[in-house]
MIFI-315167 format. One record per residue: residue number from 1; residue in three letters; chain; y, z, x of N, C-alpha, C in turn. Coordinates in steps of 0.05 Angstrom, whole numbers. Atoms other than C-alpha are relative to their C-alpha. Layout:
<nodes>
+-----+------+-----+--------+--------+--------+--------+--------+--------+--------+--------+--------+
: seq : type : mol :    n.Y :    n.Z :    n.X :   ca.Y :   ca.Z :   ca.X :    c.Y :    c.Z :    c.X :
+-----+------+-----+--------+--------+--------+--------+--------+--------+--------+--------+--------+
: NUM :  ALA :   A :      Y :      Z :      X :      Y :      Z :      X :      Y :      Z :      X :
...
+-----+------+-----+--------+--------+--------+--------+--------+--------+--------+--------+--------+
</nodes>
This chain:
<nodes>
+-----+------+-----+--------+--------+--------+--------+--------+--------+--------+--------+--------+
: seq : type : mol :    n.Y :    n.Z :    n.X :   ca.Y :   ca.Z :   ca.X :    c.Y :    c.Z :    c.X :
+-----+------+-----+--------+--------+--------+--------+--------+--------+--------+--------+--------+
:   1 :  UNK :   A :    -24 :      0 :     16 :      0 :      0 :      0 :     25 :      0 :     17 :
:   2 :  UNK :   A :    -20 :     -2 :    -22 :     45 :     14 :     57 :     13 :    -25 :     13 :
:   3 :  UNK :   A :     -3 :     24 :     -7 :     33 :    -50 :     91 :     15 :    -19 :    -23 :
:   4 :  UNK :   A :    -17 :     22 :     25 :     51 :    -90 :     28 :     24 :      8 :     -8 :
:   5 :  UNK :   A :    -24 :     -9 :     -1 :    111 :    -44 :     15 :     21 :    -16 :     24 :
:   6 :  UNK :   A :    -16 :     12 :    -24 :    134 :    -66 :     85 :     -1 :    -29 :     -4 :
:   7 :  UNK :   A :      0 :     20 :      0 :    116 :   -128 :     82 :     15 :    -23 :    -29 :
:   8 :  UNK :   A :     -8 :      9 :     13 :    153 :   -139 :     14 :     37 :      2 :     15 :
:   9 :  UNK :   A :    -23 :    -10 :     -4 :    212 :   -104 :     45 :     22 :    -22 :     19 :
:  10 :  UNK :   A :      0 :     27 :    -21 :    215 :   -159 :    108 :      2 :    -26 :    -18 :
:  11 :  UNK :   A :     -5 :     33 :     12 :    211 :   -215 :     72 :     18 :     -3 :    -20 :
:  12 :  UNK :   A :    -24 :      0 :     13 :    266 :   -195 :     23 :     19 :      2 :     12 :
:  13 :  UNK :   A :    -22 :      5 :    -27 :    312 :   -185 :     82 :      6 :    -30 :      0 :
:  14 :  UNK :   A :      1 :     27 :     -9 :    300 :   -251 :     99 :      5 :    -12 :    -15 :
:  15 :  UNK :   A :    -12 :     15 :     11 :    312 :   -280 :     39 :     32 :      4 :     -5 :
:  16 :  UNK :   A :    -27 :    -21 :      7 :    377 :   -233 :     31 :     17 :    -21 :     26 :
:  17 :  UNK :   A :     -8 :     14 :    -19 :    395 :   -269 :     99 :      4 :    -35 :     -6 :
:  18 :  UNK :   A :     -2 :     24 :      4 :    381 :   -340 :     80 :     11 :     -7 :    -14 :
:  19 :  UNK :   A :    -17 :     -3 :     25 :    419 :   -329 :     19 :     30 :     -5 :      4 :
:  20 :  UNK :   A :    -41 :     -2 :     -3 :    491 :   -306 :     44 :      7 :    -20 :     28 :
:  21 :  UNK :   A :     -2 :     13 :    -30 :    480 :   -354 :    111 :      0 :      3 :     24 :
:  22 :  UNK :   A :     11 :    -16 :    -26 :    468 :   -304 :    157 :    -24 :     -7 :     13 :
:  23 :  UNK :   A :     28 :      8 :    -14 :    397 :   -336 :    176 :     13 :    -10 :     31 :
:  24 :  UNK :   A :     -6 :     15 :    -28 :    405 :   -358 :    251 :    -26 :    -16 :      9 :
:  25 :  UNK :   A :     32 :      5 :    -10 :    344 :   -397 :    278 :     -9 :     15 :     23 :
:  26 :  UNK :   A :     -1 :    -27 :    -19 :    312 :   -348 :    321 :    -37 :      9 :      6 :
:  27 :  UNK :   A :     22 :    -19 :     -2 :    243 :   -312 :    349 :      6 :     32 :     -7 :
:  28 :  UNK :   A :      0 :    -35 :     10 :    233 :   -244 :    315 :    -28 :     10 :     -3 :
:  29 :  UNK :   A :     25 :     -9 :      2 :    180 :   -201 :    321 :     -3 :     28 :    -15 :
:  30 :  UNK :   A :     -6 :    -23 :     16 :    166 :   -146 :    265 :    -25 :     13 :     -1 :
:  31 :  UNK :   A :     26 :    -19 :     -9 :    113 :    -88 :    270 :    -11 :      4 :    -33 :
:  32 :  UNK :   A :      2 :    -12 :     38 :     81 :    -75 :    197 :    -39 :     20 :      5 :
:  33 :  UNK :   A :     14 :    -21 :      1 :     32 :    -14 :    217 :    -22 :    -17 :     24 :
:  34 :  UNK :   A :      5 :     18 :    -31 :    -21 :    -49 :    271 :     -5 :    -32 :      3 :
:  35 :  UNK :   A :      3 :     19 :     -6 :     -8 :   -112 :    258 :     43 :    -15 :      1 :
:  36 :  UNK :   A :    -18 :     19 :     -2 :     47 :   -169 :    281 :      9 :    -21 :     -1 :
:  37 :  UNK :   A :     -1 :     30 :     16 :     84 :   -217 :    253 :     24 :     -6 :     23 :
:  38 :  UNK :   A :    -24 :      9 :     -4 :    126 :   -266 :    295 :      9 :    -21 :     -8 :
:  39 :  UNK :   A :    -13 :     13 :     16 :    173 :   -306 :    262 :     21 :    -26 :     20 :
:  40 :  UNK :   A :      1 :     27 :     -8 :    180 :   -375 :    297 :     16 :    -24 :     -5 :
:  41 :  UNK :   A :    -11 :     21 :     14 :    208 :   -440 :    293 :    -26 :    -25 :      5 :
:  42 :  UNK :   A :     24 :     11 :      6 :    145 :   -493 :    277 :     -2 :     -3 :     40 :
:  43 :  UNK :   A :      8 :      4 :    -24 :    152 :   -518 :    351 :     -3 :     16 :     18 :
:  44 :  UNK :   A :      8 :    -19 :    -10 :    148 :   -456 :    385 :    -33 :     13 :    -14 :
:  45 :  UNK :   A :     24 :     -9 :     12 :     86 :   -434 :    337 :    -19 :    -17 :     14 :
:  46 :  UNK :   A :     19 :     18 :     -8 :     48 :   -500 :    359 :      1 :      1 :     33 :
:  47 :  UNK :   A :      5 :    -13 :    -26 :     63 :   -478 :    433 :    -18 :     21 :      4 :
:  48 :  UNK :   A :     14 :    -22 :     -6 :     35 :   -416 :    426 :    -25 :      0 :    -11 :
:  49 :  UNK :   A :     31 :      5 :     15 :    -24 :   -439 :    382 :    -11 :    -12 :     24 :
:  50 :  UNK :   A :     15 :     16 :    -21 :    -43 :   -487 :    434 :    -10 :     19 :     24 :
:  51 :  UNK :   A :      6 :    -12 :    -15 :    -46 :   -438 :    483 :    -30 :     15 :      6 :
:  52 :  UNK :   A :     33 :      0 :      1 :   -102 :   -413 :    453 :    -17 :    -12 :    -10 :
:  53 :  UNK :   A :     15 :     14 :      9 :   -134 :   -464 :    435 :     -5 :    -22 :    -23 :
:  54 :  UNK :   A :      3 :     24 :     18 :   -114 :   -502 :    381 :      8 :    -24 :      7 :
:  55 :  UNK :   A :      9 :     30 :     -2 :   -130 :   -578 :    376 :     22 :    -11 :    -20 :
:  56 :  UNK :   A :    -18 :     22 :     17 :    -82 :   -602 :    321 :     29 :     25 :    -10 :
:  57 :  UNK :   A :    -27 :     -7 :     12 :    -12 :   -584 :    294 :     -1 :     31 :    -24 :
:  58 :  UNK :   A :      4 :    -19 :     19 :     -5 :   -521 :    253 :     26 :     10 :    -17 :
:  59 :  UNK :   A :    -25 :     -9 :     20 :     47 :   -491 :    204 :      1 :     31 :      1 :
:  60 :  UNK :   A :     -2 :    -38 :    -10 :     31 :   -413 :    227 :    -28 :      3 :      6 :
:  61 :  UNK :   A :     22 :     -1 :      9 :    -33 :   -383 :    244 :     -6 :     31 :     14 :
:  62 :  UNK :   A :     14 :    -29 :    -11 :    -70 :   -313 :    263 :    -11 :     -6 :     13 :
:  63 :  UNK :   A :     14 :     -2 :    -20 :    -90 :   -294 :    323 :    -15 :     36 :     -6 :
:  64 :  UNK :   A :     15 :    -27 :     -1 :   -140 :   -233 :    314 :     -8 :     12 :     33 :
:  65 :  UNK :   A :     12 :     -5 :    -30 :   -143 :   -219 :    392 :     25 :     28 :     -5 :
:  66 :  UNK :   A :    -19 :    -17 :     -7 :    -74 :   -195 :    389 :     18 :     20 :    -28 :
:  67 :  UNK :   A :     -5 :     -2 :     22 :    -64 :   -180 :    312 :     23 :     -1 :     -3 :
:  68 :  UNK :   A :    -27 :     13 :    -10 :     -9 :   -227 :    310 :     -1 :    -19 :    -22 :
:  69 :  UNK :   A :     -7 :     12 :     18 :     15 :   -271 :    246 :     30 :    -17 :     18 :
:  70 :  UNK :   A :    -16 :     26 :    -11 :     55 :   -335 :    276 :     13 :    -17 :    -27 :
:  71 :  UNK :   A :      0 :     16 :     21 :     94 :   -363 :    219 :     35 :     -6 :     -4 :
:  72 :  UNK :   A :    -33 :      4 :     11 :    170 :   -390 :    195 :     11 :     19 :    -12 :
:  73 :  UNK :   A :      1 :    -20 :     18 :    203 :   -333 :    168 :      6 :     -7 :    -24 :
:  74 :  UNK :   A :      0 :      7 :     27 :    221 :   -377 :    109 :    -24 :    -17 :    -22 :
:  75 :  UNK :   A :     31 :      4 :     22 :    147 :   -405 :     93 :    -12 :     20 :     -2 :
:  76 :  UNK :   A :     10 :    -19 :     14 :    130 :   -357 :     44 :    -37 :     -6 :      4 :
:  77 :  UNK :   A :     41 :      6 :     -4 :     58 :   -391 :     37 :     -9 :     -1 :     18 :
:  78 :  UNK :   A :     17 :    -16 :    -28 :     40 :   -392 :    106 :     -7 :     20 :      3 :
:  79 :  UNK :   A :      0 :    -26 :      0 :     57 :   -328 :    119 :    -19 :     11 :    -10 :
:  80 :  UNK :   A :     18 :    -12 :     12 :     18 :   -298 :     64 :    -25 :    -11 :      2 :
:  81 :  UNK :   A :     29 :      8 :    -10 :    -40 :   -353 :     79 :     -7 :     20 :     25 :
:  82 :  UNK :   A :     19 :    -17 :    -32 :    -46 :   -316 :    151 :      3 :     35 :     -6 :
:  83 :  UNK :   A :    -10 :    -27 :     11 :    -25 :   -249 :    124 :    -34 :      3 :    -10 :
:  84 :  UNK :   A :     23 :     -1 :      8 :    -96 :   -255 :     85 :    -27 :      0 :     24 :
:  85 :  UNK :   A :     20 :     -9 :    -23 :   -135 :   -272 :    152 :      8 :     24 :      0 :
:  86 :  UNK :   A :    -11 :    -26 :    -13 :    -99 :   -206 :    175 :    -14 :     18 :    -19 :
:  87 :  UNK :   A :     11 :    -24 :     13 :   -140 :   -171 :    130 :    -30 :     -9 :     -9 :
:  88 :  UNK :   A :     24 :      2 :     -2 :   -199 :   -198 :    139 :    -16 :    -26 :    -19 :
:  89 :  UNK :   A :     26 :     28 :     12 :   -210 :   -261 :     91 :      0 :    -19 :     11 :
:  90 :  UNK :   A :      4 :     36 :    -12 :   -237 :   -329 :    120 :     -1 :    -27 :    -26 :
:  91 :  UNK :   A :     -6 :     20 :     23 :   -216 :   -380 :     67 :     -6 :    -24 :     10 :
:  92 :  UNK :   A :      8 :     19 :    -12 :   -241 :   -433 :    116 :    -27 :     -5 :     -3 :
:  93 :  UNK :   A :     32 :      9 :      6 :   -322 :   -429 :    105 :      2 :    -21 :     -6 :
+-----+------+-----+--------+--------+--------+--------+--------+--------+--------+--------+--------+
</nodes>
């Protein structure tokens, strides 16, 4: 409950920001109990995916090594797609 509290809390910021024009494009990194989300711009995400290993283009993704959510802070659906790895579902089978 905590996590989702926070995690509602963050992403209302963000919209609160994108709203009045305050968004800047930017790396941010936010703690939501032991896991981390950093908040990217697509070409930095696909740097750091590649690093470990991904083969094609991505839009955000979880890394469970470092329990780490890679995503735009304004794609909502990403986010919450990797937000769901982060808790353990594989929607890929």
């Amino acid at each position: 409950m905590r996590i989702l509290l926070s995690l509602i809390i963050i992403l209302s910021t963000g919209c609160a920001s994108v709203l009045t024009g305050n968004y800047q494009a930017r790396t941010e990194k936010v703690r939501v109990a032991n896991l981390w989300i950093v908040y990217a711009s697509r070409e930095k995400i696909n740097e750091e995916c590649i690093k470990r290993g991904c083969t094609k283009e991505v839009k955000g993704f979880y890394d469970p090594l470092t329990k780490t959510i890679w995503c735009e802070k304004t794609d909502y659906h990403t986010c919450g797609h990797e937000l769901r790895h982060a808790f353990g579902d594989n929607w890929h089978r």
